[in-house]
PDB file with SEQRES, HELIX, SHEET and CRYST1 records, atoms N, CA, C and O in Angstrom:
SEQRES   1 A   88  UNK UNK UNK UNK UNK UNK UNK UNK UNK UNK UNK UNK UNK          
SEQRES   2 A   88  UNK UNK UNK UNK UNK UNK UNK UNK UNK UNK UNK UNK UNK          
SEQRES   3 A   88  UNK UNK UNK UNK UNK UNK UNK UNK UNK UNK UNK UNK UNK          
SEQRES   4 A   88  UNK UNK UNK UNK UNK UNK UNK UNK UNK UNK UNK UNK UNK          
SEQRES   5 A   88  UNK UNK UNK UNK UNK UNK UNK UNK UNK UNK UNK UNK UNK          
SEQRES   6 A   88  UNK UNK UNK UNK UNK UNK UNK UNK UNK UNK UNK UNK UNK          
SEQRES   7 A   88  UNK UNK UNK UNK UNK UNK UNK UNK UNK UNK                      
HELIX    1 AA1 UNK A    3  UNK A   10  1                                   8    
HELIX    2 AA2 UNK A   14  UNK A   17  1                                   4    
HELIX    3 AA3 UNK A   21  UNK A   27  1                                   7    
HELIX    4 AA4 UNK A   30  UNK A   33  1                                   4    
HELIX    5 AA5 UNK A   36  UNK A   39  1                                   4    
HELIX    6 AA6 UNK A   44  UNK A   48  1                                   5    
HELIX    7 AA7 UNK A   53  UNK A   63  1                                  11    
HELIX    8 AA8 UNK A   71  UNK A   80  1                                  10    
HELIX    9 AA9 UNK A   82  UNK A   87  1                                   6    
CRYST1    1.000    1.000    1.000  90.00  90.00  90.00 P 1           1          
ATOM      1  N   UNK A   1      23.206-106.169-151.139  1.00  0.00           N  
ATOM      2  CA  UNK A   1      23.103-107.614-151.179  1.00  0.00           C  
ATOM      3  C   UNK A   1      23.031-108.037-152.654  1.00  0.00           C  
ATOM      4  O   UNK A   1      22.201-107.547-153.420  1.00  0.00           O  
ATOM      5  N   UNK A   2      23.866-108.896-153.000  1.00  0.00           N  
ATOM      6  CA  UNK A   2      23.695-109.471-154.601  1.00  0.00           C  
ATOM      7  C   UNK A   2      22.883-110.877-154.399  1.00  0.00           C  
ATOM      8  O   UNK A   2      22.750-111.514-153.354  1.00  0.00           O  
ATOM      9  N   UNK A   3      22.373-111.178-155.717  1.00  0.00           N  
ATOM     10  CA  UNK A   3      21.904-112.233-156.171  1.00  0.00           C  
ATOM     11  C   UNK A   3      22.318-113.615-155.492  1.00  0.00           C  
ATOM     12  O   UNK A   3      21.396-114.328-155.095  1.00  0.00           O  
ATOM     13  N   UNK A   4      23.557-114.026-155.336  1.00  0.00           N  
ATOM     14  CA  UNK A   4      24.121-115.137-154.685  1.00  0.00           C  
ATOM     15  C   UNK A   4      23.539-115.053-152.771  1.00  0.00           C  
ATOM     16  O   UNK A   4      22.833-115.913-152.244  1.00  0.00           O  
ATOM     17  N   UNK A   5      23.935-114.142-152.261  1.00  0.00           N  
ATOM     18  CA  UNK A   5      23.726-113.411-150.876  1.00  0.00           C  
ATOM     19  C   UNK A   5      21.886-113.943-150.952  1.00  0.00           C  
ATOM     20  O   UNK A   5      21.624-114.878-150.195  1.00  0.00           O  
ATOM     21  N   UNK A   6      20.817-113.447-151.716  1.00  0.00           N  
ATOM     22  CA  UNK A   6      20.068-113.091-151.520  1.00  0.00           C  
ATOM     23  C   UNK A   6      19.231-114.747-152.252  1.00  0.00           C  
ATOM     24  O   UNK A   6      18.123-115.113-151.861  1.00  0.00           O  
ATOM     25  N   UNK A   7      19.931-115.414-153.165  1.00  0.00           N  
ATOM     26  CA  UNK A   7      19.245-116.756-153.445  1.00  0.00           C  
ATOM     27  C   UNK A   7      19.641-117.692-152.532  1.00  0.00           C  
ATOM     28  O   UNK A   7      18.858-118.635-152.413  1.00  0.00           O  
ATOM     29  N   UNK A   8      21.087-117.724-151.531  1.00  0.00           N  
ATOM     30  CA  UNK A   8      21.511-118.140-150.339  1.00  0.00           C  
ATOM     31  C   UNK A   8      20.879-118.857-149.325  1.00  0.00           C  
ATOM     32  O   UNK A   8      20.824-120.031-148.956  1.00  0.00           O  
ATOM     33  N   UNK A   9      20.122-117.080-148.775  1.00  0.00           N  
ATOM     34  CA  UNK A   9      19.218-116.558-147.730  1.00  0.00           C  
ATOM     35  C   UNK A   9      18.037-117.272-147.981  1.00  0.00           C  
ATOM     36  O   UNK A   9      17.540-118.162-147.292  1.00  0.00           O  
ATOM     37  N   UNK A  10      17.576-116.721-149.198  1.00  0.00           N  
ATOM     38  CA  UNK A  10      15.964-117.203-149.077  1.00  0.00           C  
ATOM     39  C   UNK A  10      15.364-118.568-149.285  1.00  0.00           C  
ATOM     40  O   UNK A  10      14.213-118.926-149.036  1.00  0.00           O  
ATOM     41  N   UNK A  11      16.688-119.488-149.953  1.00  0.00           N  
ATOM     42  CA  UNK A  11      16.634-121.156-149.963  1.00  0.00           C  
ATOM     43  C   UNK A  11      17.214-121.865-148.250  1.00  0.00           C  
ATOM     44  O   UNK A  11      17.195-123.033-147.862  1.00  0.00           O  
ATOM     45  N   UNK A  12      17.650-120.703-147.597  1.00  0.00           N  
ATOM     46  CA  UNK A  12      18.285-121.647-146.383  1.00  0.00           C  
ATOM     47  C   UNK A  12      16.866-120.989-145.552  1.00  0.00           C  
ATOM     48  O   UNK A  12      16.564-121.511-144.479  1.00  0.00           O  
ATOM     49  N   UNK A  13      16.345-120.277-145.882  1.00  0.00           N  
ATOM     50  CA  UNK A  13      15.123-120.036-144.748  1.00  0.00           C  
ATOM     51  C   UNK A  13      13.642-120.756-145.356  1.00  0.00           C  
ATOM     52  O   UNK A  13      12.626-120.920-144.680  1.00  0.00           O  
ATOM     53  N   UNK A  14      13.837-121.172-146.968  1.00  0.00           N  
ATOM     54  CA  UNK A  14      12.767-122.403-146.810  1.00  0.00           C  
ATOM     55  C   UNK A  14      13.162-123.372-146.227  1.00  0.00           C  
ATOM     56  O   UNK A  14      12.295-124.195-145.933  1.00  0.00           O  
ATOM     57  N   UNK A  15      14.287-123.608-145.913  1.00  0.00           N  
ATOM     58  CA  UNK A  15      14.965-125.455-146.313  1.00  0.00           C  
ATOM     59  C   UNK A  15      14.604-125.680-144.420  1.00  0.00           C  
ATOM     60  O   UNK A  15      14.421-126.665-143.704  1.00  0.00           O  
ATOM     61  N   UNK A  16      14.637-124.282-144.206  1.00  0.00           N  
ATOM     62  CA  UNK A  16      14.253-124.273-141.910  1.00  0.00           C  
ATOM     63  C   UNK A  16      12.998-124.475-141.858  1.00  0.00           C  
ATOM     64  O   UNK A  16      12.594-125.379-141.127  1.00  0.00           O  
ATOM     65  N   UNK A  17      11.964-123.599-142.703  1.00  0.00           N  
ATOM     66  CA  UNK A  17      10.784-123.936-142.011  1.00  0.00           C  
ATOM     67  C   UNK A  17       9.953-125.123-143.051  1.00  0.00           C  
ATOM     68  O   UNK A  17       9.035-125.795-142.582  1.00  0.00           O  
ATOM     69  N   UNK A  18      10.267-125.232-144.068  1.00  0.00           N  
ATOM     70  CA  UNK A  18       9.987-126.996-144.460  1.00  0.00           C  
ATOM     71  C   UNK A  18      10.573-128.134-143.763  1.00  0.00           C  
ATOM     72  O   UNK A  18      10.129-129.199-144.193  1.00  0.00           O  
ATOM     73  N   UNK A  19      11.535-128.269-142.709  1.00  0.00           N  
ATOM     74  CA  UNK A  19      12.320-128.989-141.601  1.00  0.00           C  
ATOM     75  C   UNK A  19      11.937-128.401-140.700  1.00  0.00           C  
ATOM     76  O   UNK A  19      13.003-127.883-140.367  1.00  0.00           O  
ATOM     77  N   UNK A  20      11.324-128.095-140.096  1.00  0.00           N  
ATOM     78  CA  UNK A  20      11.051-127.844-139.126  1.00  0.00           C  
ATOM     79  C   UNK A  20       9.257-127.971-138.710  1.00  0.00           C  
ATOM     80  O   UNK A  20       8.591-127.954-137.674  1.00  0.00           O  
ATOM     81  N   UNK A  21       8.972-128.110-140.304  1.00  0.00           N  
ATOM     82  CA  UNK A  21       7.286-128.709-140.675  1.00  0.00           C  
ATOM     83  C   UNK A  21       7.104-129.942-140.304  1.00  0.00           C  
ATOM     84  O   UNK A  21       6.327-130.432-139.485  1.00  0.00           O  
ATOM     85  N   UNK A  22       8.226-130.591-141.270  1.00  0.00           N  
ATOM     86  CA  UNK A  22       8.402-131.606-141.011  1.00  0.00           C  
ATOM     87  C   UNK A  22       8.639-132.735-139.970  1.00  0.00           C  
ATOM     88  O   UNK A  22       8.387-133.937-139.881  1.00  0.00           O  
ATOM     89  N   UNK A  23       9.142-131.938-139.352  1.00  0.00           N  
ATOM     90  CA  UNK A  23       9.690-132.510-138.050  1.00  0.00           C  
ATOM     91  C   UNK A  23       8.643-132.763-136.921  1.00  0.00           C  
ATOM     92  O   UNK A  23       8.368-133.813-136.342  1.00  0.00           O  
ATOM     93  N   UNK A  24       8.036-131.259-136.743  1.00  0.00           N  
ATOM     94  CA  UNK A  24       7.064-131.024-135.564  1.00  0.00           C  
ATOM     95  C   UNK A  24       5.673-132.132-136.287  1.00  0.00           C  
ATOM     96  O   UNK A  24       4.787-132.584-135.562  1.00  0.00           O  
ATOM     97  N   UNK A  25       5.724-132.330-137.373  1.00  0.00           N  
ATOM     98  CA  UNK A  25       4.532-133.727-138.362  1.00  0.00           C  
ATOM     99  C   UNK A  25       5.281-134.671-138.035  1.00  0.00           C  
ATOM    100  O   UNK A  25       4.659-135.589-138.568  1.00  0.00           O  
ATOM    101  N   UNK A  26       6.270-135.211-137.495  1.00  0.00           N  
ATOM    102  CA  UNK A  26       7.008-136.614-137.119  1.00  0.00           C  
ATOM    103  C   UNK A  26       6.456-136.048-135.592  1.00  0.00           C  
ATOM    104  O   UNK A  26       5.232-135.942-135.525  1.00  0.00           O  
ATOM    105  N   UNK A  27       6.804-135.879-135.038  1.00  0.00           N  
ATOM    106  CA  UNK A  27       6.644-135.521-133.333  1.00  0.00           C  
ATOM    107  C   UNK A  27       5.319-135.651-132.639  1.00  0.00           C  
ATOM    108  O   UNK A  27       4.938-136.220-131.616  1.00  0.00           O  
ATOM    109  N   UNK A  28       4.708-134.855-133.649  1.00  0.00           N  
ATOM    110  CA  UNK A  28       2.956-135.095-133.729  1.00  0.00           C  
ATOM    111  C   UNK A  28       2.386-136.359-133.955  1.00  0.00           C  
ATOM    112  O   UNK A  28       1.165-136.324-133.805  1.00  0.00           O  
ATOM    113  N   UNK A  29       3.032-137.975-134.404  1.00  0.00           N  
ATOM    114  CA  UNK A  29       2.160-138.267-134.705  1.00  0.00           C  
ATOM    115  C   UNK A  29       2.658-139.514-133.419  1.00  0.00           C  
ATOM    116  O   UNK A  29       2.260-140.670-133.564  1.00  0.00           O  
ATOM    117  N   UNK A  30       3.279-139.253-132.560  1.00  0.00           N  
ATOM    118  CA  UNK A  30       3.545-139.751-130.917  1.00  0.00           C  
ATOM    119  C   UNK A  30       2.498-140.016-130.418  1.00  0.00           C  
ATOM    120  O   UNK A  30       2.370-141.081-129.814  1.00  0.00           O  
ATOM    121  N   UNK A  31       1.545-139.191-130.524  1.00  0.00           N  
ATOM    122  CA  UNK A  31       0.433-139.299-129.842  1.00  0.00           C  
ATOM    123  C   UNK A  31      -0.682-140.004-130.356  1.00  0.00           C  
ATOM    124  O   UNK A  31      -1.623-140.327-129.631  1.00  0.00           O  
ATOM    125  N   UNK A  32      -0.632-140.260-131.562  1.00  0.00           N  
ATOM    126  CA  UNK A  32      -1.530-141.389-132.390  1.00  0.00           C  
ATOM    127  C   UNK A  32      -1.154-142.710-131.898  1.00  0.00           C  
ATOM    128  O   UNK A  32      -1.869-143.418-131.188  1.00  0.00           O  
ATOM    129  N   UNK A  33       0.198-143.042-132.389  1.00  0.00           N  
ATOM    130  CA  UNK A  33       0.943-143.897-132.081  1.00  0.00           C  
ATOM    131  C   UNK A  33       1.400-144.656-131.165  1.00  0.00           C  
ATOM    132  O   UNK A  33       1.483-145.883-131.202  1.00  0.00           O  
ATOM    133  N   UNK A  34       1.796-143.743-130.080  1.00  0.00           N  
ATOM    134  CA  UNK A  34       2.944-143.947-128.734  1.00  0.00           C  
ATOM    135  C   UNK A  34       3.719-144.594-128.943  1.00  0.00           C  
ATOM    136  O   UNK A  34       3.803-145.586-128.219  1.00  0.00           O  
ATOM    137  N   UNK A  35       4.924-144.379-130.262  1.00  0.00           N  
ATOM    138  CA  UNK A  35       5.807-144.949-130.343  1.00  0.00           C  
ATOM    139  C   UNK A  35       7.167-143.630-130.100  1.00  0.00           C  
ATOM    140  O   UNK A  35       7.355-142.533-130.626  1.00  0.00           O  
ATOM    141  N   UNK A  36       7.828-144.337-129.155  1.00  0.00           N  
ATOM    142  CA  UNK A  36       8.981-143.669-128.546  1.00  0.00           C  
ATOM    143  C   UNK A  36       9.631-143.110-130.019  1.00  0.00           C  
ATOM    144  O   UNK A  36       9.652-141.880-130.081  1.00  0.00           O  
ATOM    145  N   UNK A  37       9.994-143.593-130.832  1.00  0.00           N  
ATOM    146  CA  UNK A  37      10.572-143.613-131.660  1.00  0.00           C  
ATOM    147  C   UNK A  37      10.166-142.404-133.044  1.00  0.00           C  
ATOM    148  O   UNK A  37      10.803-142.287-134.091  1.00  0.00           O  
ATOM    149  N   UNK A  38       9.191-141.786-132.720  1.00  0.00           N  
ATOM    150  CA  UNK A  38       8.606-140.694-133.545  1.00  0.00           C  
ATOM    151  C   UNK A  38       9.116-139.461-132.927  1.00  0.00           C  
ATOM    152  O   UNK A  38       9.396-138.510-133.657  1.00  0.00           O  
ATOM    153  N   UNK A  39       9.240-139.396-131.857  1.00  0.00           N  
ATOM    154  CA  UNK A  39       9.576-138.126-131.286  1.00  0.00           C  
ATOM    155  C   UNK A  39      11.245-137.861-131.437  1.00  0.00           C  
ATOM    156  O   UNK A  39      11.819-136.782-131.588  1.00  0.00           O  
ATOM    157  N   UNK A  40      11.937-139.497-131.325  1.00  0.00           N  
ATOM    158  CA  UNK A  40      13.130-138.957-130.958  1.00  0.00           C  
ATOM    159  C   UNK A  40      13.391-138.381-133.175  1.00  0.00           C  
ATOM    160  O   UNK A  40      13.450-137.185-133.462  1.00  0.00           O  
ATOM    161  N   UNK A  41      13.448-139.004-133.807  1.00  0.00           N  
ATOM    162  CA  UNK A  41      13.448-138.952-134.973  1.00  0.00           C  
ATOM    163  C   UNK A  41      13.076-137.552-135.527  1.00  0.00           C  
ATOM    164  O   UNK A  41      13.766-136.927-136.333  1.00  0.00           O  
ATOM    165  N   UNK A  42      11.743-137.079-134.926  1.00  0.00           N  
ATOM    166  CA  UNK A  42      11.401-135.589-134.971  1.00  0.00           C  
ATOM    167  C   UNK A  42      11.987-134.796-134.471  1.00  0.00           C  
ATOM    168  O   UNK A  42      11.803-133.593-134.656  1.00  0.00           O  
ATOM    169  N   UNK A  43      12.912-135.333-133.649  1.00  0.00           N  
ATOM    170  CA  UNK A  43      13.753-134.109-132.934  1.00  0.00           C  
ATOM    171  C   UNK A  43      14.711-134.019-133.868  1.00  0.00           C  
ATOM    172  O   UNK A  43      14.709-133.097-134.683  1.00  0.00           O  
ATOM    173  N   UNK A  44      15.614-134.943-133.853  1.00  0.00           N  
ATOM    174  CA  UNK A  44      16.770-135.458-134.531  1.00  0.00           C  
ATOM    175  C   UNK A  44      16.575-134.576-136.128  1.00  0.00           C  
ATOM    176  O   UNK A  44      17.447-134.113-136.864  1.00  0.00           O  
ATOM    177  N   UNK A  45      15.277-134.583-136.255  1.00  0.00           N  
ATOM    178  CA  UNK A  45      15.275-134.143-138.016  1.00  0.00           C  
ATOM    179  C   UNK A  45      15.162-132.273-137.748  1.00  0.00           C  
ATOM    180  O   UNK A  45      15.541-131.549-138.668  1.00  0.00           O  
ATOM    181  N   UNK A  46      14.615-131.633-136.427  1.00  0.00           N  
ATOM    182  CA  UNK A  46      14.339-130.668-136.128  1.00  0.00           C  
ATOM    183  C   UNK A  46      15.763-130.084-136.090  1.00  0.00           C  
ATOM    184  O   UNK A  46      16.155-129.192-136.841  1.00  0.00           O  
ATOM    185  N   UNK A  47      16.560-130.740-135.045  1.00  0.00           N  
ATOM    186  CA  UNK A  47      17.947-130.566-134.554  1.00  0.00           C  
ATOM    187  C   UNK A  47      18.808-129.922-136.086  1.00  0.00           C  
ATOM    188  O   UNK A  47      19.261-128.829-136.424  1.00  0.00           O  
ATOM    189  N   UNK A  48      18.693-131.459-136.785  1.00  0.00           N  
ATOM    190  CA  UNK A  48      20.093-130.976-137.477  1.00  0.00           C  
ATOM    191  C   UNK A  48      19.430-129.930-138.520  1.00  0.00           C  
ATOM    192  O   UNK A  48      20.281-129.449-139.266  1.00  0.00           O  
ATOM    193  N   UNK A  49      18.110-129.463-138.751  1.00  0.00           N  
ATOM    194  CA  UNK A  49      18.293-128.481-139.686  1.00  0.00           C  
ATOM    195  C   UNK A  49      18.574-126.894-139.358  1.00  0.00           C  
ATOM    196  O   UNK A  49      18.563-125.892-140.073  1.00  0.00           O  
ATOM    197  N   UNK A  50      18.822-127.102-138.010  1.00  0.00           N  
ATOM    198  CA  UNK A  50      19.151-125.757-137.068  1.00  0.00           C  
ATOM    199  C   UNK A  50      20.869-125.346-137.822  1.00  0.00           C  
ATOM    200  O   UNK A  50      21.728-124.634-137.301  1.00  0.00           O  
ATOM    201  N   UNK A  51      20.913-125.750-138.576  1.00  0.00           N  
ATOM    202  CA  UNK A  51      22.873-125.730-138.880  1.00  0.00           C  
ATOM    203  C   UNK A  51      22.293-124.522-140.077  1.00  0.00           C  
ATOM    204  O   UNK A  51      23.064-123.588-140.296  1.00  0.00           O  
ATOM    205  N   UNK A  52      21.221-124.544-140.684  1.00  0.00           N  
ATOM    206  CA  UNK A  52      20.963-123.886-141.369  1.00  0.00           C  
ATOM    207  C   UNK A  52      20.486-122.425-140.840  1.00  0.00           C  
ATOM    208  O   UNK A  52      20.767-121.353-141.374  1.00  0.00           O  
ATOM    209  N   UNK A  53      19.738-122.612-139.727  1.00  0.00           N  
ATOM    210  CA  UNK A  53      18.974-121.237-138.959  1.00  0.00           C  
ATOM    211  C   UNK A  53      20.301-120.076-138.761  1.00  0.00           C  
ATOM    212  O   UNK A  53      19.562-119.161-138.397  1.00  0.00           O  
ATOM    213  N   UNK A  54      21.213-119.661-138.741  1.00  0.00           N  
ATOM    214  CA  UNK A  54      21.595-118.586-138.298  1.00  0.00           C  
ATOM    215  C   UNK A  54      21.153-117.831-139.806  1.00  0.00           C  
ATOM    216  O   UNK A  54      20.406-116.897-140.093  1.00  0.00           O  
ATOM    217  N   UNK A  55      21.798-118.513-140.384  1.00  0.00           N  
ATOM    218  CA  UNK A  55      21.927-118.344-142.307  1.00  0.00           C  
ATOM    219  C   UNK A  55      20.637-117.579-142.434  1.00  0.00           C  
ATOM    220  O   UNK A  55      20.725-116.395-142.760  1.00  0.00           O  
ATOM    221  N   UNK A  56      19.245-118.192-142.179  1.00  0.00           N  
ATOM    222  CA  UNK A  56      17.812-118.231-142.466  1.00  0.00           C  
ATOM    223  C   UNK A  56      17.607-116.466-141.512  1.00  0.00           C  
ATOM    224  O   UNK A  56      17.479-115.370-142.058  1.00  0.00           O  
ATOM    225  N   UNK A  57      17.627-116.628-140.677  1.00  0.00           N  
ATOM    226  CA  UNK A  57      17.790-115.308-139.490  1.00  0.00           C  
ATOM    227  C   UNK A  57      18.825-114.232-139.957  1.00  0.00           C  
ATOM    228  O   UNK A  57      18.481-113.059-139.808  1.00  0.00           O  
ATOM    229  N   UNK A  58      19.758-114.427-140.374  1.00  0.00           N  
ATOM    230  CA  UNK A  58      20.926-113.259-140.729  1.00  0.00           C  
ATOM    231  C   UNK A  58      20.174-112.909-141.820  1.00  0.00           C  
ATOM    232  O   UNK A  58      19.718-111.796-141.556  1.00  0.00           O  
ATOM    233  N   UNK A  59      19.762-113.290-143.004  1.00  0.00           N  
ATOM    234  CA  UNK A  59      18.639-113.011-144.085  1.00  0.00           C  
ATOM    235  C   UNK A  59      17.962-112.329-143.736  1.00  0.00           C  
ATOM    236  O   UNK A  59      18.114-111.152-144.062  1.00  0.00           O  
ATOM    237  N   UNK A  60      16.868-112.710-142.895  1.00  0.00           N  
ATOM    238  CA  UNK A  60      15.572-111.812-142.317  1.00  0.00           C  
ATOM    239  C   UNK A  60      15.829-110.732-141.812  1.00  0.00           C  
ATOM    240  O   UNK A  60      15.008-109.819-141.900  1.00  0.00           O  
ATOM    241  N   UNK A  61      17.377-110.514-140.966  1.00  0.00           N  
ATOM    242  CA  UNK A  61      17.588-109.290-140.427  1.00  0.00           C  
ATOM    243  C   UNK A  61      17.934-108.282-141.383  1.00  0.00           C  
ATOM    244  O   UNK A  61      17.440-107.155-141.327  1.00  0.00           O  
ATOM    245  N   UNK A  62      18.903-108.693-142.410  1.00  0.00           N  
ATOM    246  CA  UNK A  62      19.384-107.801-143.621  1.00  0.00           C  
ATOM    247  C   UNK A  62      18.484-107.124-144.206  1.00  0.00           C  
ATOM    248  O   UNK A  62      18.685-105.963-144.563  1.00  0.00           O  
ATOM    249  N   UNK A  63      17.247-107.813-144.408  1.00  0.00           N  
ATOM    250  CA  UNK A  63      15.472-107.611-145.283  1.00  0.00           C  
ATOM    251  C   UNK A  63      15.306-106.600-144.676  1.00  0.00           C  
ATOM    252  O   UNK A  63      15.285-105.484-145.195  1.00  0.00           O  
ATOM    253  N   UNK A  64      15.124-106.908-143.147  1.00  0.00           N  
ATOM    254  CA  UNK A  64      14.267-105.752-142.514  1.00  0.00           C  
ATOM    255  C   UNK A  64      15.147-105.060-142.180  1.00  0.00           C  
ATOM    256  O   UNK A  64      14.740-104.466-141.182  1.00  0.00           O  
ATOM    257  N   UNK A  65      16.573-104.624-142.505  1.00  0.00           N  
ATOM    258  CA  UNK A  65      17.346-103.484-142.278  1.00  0.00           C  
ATOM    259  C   UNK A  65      18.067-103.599-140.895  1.00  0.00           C  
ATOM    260  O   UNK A  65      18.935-102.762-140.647  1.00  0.00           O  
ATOM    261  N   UNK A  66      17.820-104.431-140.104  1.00  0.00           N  
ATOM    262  CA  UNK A  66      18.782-104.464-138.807  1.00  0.00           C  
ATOM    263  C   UNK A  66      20.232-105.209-139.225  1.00  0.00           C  
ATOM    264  O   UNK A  66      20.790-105.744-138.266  1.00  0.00           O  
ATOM    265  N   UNK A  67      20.799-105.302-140.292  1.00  0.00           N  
ATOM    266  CA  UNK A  67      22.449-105.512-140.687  1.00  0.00           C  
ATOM    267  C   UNK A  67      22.258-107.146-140.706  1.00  0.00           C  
ATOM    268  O   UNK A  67      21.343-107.802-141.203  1.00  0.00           O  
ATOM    269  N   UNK A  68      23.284-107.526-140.087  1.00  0.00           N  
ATOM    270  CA  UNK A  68      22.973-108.965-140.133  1.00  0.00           C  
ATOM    271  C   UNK A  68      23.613-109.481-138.781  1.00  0.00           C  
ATOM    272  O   UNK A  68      24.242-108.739-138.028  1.00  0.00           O  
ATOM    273  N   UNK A  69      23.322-111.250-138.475  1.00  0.00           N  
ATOM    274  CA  UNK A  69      23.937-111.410-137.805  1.00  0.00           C  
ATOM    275  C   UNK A  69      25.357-111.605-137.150  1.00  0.00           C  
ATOM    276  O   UNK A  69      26.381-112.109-137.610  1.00  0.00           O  
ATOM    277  N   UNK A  70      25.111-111.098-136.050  1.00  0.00           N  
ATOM    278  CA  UNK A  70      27.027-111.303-135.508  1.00  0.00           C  
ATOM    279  C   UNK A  70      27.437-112.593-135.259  1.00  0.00           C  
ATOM    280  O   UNK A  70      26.889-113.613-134.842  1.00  0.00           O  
ATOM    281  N   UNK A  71      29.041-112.148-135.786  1.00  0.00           N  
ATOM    282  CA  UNK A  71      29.356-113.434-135.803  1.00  0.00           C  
ATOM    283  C   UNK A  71      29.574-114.447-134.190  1.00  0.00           C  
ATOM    284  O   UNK A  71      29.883-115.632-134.316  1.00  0.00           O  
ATOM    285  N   UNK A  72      29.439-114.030-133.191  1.00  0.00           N  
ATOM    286  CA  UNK A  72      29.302-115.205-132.225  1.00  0.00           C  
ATOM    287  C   UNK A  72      28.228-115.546-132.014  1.00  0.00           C  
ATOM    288  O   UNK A  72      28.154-116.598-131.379  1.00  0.00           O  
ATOM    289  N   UNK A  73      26.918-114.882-132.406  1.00  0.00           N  
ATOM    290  CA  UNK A  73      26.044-115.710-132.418  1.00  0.00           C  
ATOM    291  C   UNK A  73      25.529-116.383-133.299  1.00  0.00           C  
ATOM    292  O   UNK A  73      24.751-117.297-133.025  1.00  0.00           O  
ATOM    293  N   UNK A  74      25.950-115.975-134.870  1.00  0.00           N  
ATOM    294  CA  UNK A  74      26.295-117.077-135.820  1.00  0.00           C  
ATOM    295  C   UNK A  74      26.598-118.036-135.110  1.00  0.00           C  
ATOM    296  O   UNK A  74      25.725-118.646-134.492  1.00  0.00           O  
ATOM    297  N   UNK A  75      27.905-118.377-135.044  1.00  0.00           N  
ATOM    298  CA  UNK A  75      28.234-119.760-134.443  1.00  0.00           C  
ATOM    299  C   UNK A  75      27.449-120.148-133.298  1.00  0.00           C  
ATOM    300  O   UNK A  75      27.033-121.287-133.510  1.00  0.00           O  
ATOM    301  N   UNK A  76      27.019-119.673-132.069  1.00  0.00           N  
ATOM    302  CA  UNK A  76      26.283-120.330-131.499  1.00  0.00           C  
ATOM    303  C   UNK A  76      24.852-121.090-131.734  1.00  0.00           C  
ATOM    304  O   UNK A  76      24.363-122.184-131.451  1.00  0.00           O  
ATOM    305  N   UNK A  77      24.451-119.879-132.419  1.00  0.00           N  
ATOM    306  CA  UNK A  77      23.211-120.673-133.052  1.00  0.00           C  
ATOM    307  C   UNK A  77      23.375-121.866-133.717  1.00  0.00           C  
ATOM    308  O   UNK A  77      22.831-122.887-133.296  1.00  0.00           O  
ATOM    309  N   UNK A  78      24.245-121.856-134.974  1.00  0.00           N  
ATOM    310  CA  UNK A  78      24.678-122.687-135.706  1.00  0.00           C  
ATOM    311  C   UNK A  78      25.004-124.414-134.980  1.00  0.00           C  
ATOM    312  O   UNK A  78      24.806-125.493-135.537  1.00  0.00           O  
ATOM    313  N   UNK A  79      25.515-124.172-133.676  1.00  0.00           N  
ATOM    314  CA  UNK A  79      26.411-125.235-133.349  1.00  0.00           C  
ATOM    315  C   UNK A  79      26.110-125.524-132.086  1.00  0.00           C  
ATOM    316  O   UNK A  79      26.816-126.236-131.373  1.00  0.00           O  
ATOM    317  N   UNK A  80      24.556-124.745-131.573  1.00  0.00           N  
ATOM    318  CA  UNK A  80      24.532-125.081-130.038  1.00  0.00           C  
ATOM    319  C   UNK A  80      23.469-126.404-130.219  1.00  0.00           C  
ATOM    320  O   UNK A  80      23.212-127.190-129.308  1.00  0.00           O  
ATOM    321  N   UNK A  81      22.928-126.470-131.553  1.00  0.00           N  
ATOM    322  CA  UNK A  81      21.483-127.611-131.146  1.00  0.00           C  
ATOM    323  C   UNK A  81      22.426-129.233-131.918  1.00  0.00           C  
ATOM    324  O   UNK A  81      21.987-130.379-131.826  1.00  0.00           O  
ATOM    325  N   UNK A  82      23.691-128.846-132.594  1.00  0.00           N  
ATOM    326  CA  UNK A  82      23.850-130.466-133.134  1.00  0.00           C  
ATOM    327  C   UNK A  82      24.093-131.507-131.791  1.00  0.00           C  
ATOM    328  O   UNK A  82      23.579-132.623-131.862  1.00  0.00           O  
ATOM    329  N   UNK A  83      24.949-131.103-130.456  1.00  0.00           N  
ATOM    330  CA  UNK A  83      25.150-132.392-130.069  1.00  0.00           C  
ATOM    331  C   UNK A  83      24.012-133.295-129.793  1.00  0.00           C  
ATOM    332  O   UNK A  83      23.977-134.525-129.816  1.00  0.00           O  
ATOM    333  N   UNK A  84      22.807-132.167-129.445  1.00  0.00           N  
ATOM    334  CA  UNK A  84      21.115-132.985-128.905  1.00  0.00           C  
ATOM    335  C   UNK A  84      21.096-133.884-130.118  1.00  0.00           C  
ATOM    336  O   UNK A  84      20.991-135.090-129.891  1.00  0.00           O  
ATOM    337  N   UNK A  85      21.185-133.465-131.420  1.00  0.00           N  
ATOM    338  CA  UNK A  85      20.781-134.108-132.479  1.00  0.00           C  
ATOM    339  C   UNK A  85      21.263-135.457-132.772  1.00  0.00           C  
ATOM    340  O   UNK A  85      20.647-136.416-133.238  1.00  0.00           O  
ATOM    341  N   UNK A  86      22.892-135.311-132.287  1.00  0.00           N  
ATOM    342  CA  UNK A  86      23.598-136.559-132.719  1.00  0.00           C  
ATOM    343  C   UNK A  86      23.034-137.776-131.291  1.00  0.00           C  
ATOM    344  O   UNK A  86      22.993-138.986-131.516  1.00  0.00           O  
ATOM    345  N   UNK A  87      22.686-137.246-130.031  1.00  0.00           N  
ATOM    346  CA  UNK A  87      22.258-138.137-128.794  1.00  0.00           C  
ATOM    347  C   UNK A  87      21.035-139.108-129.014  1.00  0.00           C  
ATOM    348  O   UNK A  87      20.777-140.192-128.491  1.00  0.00           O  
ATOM    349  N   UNK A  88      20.059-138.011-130.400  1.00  0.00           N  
ATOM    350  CA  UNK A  88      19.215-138.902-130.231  1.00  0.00           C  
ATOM    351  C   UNK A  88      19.089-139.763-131.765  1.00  0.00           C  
ATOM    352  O   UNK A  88      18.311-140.710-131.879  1.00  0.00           O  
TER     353      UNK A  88                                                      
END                                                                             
């Protein structure tokens, strides 16, 4: 793995779980609130940073020596959570 491969990886697997912090802190605060409108937004912000997760996961597998991910589930991962994202 070179430098590019490996500064890639480890900025697309902060950029998931700082979005995905974020998100589930929008979703969370529904219940203070009860405004419909926190959850869908938290999803929506959860959703589209999933475009990043195969990226974040193929990383982690390379680290710990299981190769990386394949490519159809690359793409599925990648491309199964946007339409939820764009609905809400």
């Amino acid at each position: 793995m070179d430098i590019v491969d490996i500064l890639q990886g480890s900025l697309s697997l902060v950029y998931v779980l700082i979005s995905f912090i974020i998100g589930f802190t929008i979703i969370s605060k529904y219940s203070k609130y009860k405004n419909r409108l926190y959850v869908l937004v938290g999803m929506c912000w959860v959703m589209l940073s999933t475009l990043w997760l195969p990226e974040a996961a193929s990383f982690l597998m390379s680290l710990l020596g299981f190769g990386t991910l394949d490519i159809g589930w690359y793409f599925i991962i990648g491309n199964a959570f946007v339409p939820v994202a764009l609905f809400c």
